[in-house]
C-alpha positions, 0 to 999 in steps of 0.5 A: 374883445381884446384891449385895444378895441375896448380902448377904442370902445370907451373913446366912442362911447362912454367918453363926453363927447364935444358937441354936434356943432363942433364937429358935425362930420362926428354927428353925421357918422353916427346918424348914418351908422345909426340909420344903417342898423335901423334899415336892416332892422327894418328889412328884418321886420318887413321880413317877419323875422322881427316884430315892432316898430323898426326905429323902436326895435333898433333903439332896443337892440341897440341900446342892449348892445351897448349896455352888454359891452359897457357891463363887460368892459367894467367886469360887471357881467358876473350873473352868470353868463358872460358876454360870448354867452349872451352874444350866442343866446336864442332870440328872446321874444316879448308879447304885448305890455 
């Protein structure tokens, strides 16, 4: 990720945001971005390529994404494997609890 994307990433996502009634068309984006990846995450499971719920699954996909870049932007991915390791990894799969 090259310095003006991981800008532009911060702004996004790790600075406060106004609230939704400020700007709704802000709100309104995201829930759609949002929806888009929880429809392909959906066909994903519909397809058998991936098990669970479709909204639970993209929550953690998501939000497992996000945890990546976050950690990568601030250097924190010093365990061994780097974000392009991570990136390029085989799907990892959980049974039950």
């Amino acid at each position: 990720m090259d310095r003006a994307s991981s800008d532009e990433y911060r702004i996004m996502f790790q600075l406060d945001q106004e609230p939704e009634d400020i700007h709704p068309e802000v709100a309104e984006q995201s829930r759609r971005s949002f929806g888009a990846f929880e429809e392909a995450v959906a066909q994903g499971v519909e397809g058998g390529a991936i098990a669970g719920d479709p909204l639970t699954v993209a929550h953690l996909l998501w939000s497992s994404l996000h945890g990546m870049l976050s950690l990568h932007l601030a250097g924190k991915l010093t365990a061994g494997r780097t974000l392009d390791d991570l990136l390029s990894a085989p799907p990892v799969h959980f049974e039950g609890r």
